[in-house]
C-alpha distance (Angstrom), angle and dihedral (degrees) to the residues before:
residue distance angle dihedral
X1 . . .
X2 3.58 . .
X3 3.74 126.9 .
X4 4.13 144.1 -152.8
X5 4.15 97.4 -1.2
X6 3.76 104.3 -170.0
X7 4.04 109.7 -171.3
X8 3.81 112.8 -152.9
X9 3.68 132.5 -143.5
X10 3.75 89.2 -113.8
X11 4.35 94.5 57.1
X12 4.01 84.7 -99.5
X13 3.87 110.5 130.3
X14 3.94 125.7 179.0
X15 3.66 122.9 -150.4
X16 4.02 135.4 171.0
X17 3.87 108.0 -110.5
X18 3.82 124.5 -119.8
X19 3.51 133.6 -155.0
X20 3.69 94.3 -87.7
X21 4.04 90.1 65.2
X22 3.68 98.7 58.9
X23 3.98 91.4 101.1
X24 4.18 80.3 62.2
X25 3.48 97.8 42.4
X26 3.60 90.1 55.1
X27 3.75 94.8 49.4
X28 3.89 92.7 51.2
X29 4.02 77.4 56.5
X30 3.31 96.3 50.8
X31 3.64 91.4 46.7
X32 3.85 90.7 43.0
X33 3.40 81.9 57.3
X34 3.49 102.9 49.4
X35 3.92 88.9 48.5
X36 3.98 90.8 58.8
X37 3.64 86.1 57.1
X38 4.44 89.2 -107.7
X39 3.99 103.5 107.3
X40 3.87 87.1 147.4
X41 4.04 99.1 57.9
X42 3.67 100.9 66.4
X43 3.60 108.6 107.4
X44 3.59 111.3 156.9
X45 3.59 132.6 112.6
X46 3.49 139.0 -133.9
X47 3.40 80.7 -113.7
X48 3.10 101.6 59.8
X49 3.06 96.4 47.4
X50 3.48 101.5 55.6
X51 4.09 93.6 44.6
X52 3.82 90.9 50.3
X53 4.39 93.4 37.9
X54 3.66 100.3 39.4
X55 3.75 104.8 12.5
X56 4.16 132.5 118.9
X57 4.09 80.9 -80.2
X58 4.11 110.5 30.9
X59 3.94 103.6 -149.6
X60 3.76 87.6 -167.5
X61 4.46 149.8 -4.0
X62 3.09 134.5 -126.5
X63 3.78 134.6 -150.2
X64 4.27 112.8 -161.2
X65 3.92 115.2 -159.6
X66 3.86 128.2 -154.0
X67 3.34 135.6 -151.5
X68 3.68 116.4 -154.7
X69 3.79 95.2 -24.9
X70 4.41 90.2 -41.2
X71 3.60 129.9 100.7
X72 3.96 111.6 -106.4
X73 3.24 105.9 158.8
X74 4.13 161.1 -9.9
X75 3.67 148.2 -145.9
X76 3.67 109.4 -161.1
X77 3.94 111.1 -177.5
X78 3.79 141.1 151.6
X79 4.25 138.8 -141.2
X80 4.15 110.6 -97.0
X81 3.85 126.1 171.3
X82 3.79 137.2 -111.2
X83 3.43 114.1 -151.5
X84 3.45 89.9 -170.8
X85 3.66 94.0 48.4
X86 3.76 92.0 36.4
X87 3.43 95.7 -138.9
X88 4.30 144.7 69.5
X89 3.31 124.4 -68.6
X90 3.70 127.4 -163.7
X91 4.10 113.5 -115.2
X92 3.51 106.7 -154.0
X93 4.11 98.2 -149.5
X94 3.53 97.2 -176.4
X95 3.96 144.4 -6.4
X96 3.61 118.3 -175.9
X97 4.35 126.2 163.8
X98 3.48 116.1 -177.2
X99 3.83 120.2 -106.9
X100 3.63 97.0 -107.2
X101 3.72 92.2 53.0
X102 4.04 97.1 54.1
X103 3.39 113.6 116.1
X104 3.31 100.4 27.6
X105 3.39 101.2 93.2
X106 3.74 107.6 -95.1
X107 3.31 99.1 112.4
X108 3.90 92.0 54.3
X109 3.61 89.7 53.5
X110 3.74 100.6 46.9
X111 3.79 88.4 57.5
X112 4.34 93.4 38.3
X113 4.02 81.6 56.5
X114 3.85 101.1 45.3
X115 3.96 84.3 46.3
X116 3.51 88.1 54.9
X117 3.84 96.5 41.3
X118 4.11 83.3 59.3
X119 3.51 86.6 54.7
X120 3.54 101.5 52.1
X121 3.14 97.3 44.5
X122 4.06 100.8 49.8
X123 3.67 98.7 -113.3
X124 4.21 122.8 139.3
X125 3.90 107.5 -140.5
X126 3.56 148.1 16.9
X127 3.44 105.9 -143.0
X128 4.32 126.5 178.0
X129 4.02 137.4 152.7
X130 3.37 124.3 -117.7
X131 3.86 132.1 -165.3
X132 3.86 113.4 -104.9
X133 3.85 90.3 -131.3
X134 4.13 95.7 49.8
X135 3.85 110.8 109.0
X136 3.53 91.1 -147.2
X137 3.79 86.4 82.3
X138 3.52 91.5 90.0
X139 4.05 92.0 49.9
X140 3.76 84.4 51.6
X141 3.89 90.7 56.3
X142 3.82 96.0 44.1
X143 3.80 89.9 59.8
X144 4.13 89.8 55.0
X145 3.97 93.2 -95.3
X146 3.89 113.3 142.1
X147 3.87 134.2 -155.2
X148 3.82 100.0 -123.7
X149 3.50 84.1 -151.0
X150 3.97 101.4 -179.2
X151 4.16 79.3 65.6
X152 4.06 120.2 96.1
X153 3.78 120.6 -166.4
X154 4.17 111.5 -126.8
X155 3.62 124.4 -177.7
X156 3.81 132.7 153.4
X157 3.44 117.2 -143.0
X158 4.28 123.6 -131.6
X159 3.92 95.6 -88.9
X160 3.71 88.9 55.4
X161 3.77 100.2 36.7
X162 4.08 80.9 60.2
X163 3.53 90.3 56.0
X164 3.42 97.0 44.8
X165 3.91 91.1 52.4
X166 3.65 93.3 55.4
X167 3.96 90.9 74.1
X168 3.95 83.9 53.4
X169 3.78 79.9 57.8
X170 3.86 91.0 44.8
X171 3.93 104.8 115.2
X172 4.13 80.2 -176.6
């Protein structure tokens, strides 16, 4: 069942996704993907997708945009927490609109409604990560977004996440 549609002026509507748009949600992935020049590295499922999204314990939301009446895009993001804030913070995961939507507004109004879903819901920041080669850096900065640029990303993938956990093992 879908949730708060909001038509635009411009033919752009946002909506929350449901379960039954997790085939779309992984093609604006895949297409995400493609885009960042990493069509290989998708691996998830439907599936998972829907059992992690819309499960007994959602991991993460997902707002769909339209475009006169056709998907063009999503922002699919999840709650983290500041400690120095002391409070959540919305993680934007991903935003992707399709080429032949840019320009149009969509991208805008993805970003206007995940500002105001931080709002509504009491949490401090929206926070994402953006490739140093993607042109929609400057987008991001127009809309009052800034490259926290003293910040590095880190992340350990599952082969090393196993080794790590061995020393948690470790009796020695």
């Amino acid at each position: 069942m879908a949730r708060a549609v909001s038509p635009g002026k411009t033919g752009v509507s946002i909506r929350f996704a449901s379960a039954d748009d997790c085939g779309l949600i992984l093609q604006f992935i895949r297409e995400l993907a493609l885009y960042e020049k990493a069509p290989g590295a998708v691996v998830a499922t439907e599936a998972q997708l829907r059992r992690h999204g819309f499960g007994a314990q959602p991991q993460f939301e997902a707002i769909i945009a339209s475009l006169d009446g056709k998907p063009a895009g999503m922002g699919l993001f999840h709650t983290r927490f500041s400690t120095w804030l002391g409070e959540p913070t919305l993680y934007l995961e991903d935003i992707f609109v399709r080429e032949a939507a840019r320009g149009h507004g969509v991208g805008r109004r993805l970003m206007a409604r995940l500002a105001s879903i931080a709002l509504e819901r009491g949490w401090g920041r929206v926070d994402f990560n953006v490739l140093d080669w993607n042109p929609a850096r400057g987008f991001y900065q127009k809309l009052g977004f800034e490259h926290l640029e003293e910040w590095l990303r880190y992340g350990a993938a599952a082969g090393w996440l196993e080794r790590l956990a061995e020393w948690d093992r470790d009796d020695g």
